[in-house]
C-alpha positions in Angstrom: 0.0 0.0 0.0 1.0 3.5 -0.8 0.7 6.3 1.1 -0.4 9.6 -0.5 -0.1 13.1 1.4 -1.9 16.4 0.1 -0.8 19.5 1.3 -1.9 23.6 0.8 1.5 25.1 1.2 2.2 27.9 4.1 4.6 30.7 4.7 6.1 28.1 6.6 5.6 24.9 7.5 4.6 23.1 10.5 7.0 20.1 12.0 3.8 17.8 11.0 3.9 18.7 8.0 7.7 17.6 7.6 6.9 14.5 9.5 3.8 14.0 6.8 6.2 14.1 4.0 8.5 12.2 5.4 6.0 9.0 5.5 4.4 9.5 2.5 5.5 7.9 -0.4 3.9 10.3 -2.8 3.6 14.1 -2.4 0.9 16.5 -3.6 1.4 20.3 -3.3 -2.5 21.7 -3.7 -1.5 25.3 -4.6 -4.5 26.0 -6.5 -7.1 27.1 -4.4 -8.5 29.6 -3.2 -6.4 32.3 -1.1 -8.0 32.2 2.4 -7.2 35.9 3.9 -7.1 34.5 7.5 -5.6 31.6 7.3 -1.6 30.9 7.9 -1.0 30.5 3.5 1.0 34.1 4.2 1.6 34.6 7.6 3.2 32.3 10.1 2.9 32.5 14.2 6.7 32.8 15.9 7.3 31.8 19.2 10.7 33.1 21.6 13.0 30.9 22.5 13.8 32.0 26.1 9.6 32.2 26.2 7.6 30.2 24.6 4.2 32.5 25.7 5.2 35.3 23.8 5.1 35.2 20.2 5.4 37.3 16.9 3.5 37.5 13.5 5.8 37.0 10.7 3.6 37.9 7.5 4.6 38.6 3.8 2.2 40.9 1.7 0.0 38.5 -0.8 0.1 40.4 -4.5 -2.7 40.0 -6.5 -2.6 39.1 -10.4 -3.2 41.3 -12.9 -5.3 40.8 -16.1 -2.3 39.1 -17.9 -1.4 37.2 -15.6 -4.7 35.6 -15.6 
């Protein structure tokens, strides 16, 4: 049996997302979908080291496509 993982790529990725790739034995990157303004596709939570509790937003600007692009 193989084992297929699917994922919708984020700013950056989680550690269970690495551990999902690392047991699948095929990979799917689902990049085309819709862009979800609240969800972590462009911004990713940081933690401190010395304190875990207190934490950061590290966010890049989405760009939107123009009519050629389309």
């Amino acid at each position: 049996m193989r084992t297929c993982a699917i994922h919708q790529p984020n700013l950056l990725p989680r550690l269970s997302t690495l551990a999902k790739l690392y047991v699948a034995d095929v990979w799917v990157v689902l990049d085309d979908v819709q862009f979800v303004r609240r969800d972590y596709q462009h911004r990713a939570r940081l933690a401190a080291l010395d304190d875990p509790q207190q934490h950061q937003w590290l966010s890049s600007r989405p760009t939107s496509r123009t009519a050629a692009q389309r």
